[in-house]
C-alpha positions in Angstrom: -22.5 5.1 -46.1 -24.1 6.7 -42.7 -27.1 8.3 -42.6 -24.9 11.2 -41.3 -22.9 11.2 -44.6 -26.0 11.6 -46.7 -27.1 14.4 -44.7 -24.2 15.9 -45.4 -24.2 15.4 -49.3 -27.6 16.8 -49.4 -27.3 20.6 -51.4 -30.4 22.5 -51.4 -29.2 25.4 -53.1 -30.2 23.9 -57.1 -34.0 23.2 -55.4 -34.2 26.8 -54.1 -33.4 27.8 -57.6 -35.5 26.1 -59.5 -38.2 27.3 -56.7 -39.7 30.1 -58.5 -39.9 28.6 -62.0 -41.8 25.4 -60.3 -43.8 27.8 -58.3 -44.8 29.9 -61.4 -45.3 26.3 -63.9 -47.2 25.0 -60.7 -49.6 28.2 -60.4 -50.0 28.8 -64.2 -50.2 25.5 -66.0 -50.9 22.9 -63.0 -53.7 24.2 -61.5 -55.3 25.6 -64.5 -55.1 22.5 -65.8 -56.5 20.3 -62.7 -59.7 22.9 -62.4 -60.4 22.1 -66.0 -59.9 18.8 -65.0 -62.2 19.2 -62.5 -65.4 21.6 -64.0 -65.6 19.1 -66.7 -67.4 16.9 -64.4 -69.9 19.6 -63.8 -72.9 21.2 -65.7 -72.2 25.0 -65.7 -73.3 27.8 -68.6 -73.5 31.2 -66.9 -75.9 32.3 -69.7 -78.9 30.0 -68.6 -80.3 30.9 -65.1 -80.8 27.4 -63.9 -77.5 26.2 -65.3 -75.8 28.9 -63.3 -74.7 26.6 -60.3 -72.2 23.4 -60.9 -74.1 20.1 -61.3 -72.2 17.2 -61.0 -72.9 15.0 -64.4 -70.1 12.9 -64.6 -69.0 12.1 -67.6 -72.1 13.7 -69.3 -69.8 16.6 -70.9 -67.5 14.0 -72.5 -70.3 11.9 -74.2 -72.4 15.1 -74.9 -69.5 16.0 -77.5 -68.5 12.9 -78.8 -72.3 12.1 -80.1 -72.9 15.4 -81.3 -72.5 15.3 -84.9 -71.4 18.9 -84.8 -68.6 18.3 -82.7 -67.5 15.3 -84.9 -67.3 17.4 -88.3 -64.6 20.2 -85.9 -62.3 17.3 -84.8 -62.6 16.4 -88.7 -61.5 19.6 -89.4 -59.0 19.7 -86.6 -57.7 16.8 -88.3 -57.7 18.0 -91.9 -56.2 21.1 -90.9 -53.2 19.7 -88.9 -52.4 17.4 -92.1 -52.7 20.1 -94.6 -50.0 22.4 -92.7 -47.7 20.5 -90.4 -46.3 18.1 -93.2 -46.1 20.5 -95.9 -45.0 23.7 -93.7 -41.7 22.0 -92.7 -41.0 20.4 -96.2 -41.3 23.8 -97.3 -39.2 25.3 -94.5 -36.4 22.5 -95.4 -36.6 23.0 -99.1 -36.5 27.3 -98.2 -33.6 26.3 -96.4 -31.5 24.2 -98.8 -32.2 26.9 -101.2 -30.9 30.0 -99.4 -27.8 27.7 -97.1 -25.1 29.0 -99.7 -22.7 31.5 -100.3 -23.6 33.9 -102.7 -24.0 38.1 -103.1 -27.7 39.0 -102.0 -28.5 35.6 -100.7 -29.7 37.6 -97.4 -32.8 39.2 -99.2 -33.6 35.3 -100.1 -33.5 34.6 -96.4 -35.3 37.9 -95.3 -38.3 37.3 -98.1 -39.0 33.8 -97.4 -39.0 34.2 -93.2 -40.9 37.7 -93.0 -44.3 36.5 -93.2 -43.0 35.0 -90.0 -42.6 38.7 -88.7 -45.8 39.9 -89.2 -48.4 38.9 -87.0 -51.1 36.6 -87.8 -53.9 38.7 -87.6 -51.7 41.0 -90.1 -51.3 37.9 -92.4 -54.9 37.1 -92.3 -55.5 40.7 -93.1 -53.6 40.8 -96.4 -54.4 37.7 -97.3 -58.2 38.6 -97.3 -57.3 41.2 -100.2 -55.5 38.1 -102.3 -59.0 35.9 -101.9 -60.9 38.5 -102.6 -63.1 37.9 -105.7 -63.0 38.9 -109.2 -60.1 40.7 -108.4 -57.5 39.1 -105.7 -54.4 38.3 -106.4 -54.7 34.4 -105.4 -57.6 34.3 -107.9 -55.7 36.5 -110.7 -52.8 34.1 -110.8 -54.8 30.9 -110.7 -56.6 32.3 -113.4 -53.3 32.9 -115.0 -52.9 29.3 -114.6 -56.0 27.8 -116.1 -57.7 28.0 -113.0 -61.9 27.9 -113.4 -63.2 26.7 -110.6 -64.9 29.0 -107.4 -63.6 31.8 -106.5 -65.2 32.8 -102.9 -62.3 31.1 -100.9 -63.6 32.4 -97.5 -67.2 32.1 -98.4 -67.5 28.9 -100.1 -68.0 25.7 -97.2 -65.6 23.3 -99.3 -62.9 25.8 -99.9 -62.4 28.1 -96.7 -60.8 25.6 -94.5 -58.4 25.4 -97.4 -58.0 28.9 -97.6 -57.1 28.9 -93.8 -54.7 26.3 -94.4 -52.7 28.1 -97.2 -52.6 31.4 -95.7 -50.9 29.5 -92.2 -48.8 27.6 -94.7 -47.3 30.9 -96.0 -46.9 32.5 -92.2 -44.9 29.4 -91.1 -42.8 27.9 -93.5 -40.0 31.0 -93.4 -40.0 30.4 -89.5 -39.2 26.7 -89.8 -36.6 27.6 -92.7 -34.4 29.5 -89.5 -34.5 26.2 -87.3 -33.6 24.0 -90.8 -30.6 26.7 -92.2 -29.1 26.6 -88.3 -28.8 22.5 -88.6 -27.4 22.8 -92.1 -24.7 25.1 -91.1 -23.4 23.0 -88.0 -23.0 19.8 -90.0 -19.9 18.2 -90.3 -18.2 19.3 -93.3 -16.2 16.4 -93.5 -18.9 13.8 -93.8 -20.1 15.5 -96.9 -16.8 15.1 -98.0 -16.0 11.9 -97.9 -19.3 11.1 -99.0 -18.2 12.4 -102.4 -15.0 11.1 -102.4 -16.9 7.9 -102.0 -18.9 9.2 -105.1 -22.3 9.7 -103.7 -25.0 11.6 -105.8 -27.1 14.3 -104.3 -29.5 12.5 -103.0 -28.2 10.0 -101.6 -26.2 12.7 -99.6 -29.4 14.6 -99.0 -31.4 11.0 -97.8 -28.5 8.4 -96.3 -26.5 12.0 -94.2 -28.3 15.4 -94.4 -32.0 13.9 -92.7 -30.7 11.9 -90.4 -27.9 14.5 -89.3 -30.6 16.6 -88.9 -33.3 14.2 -86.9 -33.6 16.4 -83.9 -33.9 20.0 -85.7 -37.1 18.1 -87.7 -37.9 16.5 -83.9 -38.2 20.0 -82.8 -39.8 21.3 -85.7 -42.5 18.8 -85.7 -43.8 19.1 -81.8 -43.0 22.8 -82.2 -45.4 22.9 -85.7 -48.2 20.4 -84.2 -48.7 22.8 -81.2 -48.8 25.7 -83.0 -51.7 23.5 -85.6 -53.8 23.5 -82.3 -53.1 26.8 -80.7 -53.2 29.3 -83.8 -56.5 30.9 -84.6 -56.4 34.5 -85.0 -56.2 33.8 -89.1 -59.7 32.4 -88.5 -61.4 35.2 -86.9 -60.2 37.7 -89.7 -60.8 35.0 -92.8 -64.1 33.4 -92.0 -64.8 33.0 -88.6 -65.4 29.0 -88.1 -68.2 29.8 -91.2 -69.5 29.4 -93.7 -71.7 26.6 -91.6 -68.6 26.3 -89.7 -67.2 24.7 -92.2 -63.5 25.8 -90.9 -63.9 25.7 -87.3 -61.1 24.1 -85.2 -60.5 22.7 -81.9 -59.3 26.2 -80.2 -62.3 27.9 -82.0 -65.0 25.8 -81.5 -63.1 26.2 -77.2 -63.3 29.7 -77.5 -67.1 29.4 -78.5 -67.9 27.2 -76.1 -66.8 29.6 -73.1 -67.1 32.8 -74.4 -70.1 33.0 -76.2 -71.9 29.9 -75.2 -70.6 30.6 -71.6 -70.3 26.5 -71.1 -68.0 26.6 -68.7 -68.1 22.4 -68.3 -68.7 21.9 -72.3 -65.1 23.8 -72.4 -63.5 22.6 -69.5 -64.0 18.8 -71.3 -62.3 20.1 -74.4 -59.5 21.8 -72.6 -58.8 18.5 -71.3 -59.6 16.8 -74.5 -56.5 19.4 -75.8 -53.4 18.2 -73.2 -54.3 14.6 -73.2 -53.8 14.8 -77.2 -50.7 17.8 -76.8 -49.0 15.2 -74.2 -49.6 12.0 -76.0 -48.3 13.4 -79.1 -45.1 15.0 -77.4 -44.5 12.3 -75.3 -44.5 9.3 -77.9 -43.0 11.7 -80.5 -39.6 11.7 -78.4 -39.8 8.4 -77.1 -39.8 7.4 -80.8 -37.0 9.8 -81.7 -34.6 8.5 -78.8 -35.4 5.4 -79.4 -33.7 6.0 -83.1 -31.1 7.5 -81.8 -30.2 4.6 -79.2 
């Protein structure tokens, strides 16, 4: 083919479409990204005179927070927190779903109760929830009571419990909202595979396990990246429940970020754990689908 003839092939009507939206990605995601990139080489806190000016340090902001004891015990948390509400916010979600993906009279109210906490915002959430910890007389400490529980009852205030309190409360906010992705996969199956599947006299598990999870492998794909980000980027519940405290005891990733340039003013401390963020964002989104179309190939 001539170099004429591939001139003449050449369209570049789709590029000047795609124009603004690499324009906007490029200016609000890119560069943000590469300056952060960038300051976390320097030594910057605009609350210290003589920190004030950029000095080049290398990789002194990296190795400054992985030997600090302090930043150790928020990645634990990080860590904690992203195992306590990932896994068991979308087995929730797919269980919610299950339950309300039939046809009966009213079922909508079962749909509408279990996704509005999703509706309310999470500063709302936090809000209410703050009443059910509270003390004495909350309602999260009157039912456990109910139960046999004995144990503390400072959720928010006590340093073993208020991480846990954080993690329940953004349990409860997102397992409705996962339910909507899991009861729009159920009701696009194929009816017929569930068909024949009891013609062939399979149980309801083995439907559920051998044609219903794998049917449904990209809805949990997109649940799962979907739910980790949102484990990273979701702390307004922590402002209004306990505020990284007691002895920051439930402070995450984005909090400990926020404290770092807001109220430290460390502009390089949290330029190294913005970067810190998308390396782990990316190499959990990337591998995640390279694992997922690797199953399905």
């Amino acid at each position: 083919m001539s170099a004429r003839a591939t001139r003449k092939q050449f369209e570049p009507f789709p590029y000047v479409l795609i124009l603004p939206t690499a324009a906007f990605v490029a200016l609000f995601t890119a560069w943000p990204v590469l300056l952060s990139f960038y300051q976390s080489f320097f030594r910057q806190r605009m609350n210290i005179a003589r920190y004030r000016e950029p000095t080049f340090i290398g990789l002194g902001n990296y190795i400054d927070l992985f030997t600090d004891p302090y930043f150790i015990q928020v990645i634990r948390n990080t860590l904690f927190y992203i195992i306590g509400t990932v896994p068991v916010s979308i087995i929730l979600g797919f269980l919610f779903a299950l339950l309300v993906n039939r046809k009966m009279r009213g079922i909508g109210l079962f749909r509408l109760a279990f996704f509005h906490p999703m509706v309310l915002p999470m500063v709302s959430a936090a809000t209410i929830w703050l009443f059910f910890f509270t003390p004495d007389y909350g309602l999260f400490n009157t039912a456990l009571r109910f139960l046999g529980y004995s144990g503390p009852e400072n959720w928010t205030g006590n340093p073993n419990l208020a991480l846990l309190s954080v993690i329940i409360v953004a349990i409860w906010k997102n397992s409705g909202f996962y339910m909507i992705f899991y009861l729009a996969g159920l009701q696009n199956l194929p009816t017929d595979v569930f068909e024949a599947a009891a013609l062939d006299g399979a149980n309801g598990w083995q439907t559920l396990w051998r044609i219903t999870f794998p049917l449904l492998r990209r809805t949990t794909l997109f649940i799962t990246t979907i739910a980790f980000i949102d484990a990273f980027r979701t702390v307004d519940h922590i402002f209004v429940l306990t505020g990284g405290g007691p002895s920051r005891s439930s402070t995450v990733l984005l909090f400990e970020l926020w404290q770092q340039r807001f109220e430290y003013q460390n502009i390089g401390s949290s330029a190294a754990i913005t970067v810190i963020f998308v390396i782990v964002l990316l190499a959990f989104t990337v591998t995640n689908f390279i694992v997922s179309e690797r199953k399905e190939a």
